[in-house]
N, C-alpha and C positions, 0 to 999 in steps of 0.2 A: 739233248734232242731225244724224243721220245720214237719207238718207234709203232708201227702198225699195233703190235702184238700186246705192247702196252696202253694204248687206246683202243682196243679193237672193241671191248665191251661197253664201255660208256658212249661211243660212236653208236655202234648199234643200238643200245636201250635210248635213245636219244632220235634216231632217225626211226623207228618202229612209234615210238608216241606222235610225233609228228606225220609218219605218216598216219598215224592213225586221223590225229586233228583232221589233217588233207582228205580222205578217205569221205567221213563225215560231212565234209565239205560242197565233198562233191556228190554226195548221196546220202539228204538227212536223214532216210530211212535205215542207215546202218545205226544211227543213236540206238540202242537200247533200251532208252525211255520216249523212243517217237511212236508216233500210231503208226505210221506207214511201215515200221520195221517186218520185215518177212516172219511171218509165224514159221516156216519152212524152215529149216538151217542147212540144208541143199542150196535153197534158192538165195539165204542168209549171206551164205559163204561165197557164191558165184559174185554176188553185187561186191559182197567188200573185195574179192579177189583183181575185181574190174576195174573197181575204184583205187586198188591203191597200185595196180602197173601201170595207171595214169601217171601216178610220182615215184618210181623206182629210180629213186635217186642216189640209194648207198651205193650202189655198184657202180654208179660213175664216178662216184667223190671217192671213194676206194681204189679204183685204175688209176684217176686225176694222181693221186698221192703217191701212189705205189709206182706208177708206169713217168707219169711227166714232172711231177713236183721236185721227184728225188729219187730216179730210176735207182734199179738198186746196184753196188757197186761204184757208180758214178760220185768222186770227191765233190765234198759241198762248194770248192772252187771253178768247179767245170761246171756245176750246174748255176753257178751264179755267173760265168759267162757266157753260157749259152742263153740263160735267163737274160743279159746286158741285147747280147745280139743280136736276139728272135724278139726282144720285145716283149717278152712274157709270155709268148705265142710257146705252141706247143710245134716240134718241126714238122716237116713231112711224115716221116714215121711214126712220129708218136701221134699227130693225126688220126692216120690207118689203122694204128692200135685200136687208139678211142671207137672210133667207127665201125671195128669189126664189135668193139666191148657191147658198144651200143646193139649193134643186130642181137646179139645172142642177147641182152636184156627184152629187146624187143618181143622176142620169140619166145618167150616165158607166157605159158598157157596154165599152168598149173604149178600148186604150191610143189611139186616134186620137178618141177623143170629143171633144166642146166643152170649152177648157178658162176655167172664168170667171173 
């Protein structure tokens, strides 16, 4: 079993391309070879910064992993009972975890923001 510390770099260079893809996606003007691209790299930076906390997605698949897949501590037998009894479902608590993880994602305004 591998753990965070031994994926954590292939995860991230892997969800940074993609969000890049997504980024693009949703704002062709961030292409580099588009006409629409901001001559400005102020105004450059603001669009792709906007574009991609559209898809901030490591930090949840990073809580998901860390916090409900395989809290840490927890033998792989309790989390595969709990996994049998919840359904797959994440419980109450690990819910609330998610959902505070998710505000503080939310609230991310700038590349120096809190990162959770």
């Amino acid at each position: 079993t591998a753990t965070w510390e031994e994926v954590c770099v292939p995860v991230v260079e892997e969800s940074m391309i993609r969000g890049a893809m997504w980024a693009v996606r949703e704002d062709p003007g961030l292409d580099p070879d588009h006409p629409a691209r901001p001559a400005d790299d102020e105004a450059y930076l603001a669009r792709a910064l906007a574009a991609r906390l559209k898809s901030c997605t490591l930090p949840l698949a990073v809580h998901c992993l860390r916090h409900v897949a395989r809290p840490p501590g927890v033998p792989l037998r309790d989390v595969a009972a709990r996994y049998d009894a919840l359904l797959g479902q994440p419980s109450v608590a690990q819910q609330r975890r998610l959902q505070a993880a998710l505000r503080a994602v939310r609230g991310v305004r700038t590349c120096a923001g809190p990162n959770p």
